[in-house]
Phi, psi and omega in degrees: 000147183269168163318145174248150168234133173284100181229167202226118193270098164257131193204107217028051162098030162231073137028087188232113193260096168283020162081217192240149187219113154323159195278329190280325177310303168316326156272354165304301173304304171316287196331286232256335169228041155221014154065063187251177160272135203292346170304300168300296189305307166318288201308332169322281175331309205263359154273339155323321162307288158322291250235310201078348171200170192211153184239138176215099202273140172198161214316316193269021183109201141311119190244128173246132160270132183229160155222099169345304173203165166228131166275120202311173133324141162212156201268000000 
């Protein structure tokens, strides 16, 4: 089973709790609804990994990603 990340959208001062996300949900949202390239979409993640947040600048302004927690994998 993959890793889960709790994560939280912040986008023009508003606060949005998606909840817990598989890492492929997490990269659908990026891609298809803040329109990234899978390229863009890796480097999210892996400072998400890394970082616990991620900054994403776009058309509609500045996006902070934070992730709460990642939940291990479990068989």
């Amino acid at each position: 089973m993959e890793p889960k990340f709790h994560v939280v959208q912040t986008q023009r001062g508003f606060r949005n709790e998606l909840g817990e996300m598989t890492e492929m949900a997490l990269y659908a949202h990026l891609q298809v609804r803040l329109g990234l390239e899978m390229a863009q979409a890796e480097g999210v993640i892996s400072d998400l990994e890394k970082n616990s947040t991620a900054t994403i600048n776009s058309s509609d302004g500045q996006i902070r990603l934070e992730v709460r927690h990642i939940s291990a994998a479990s068989a």
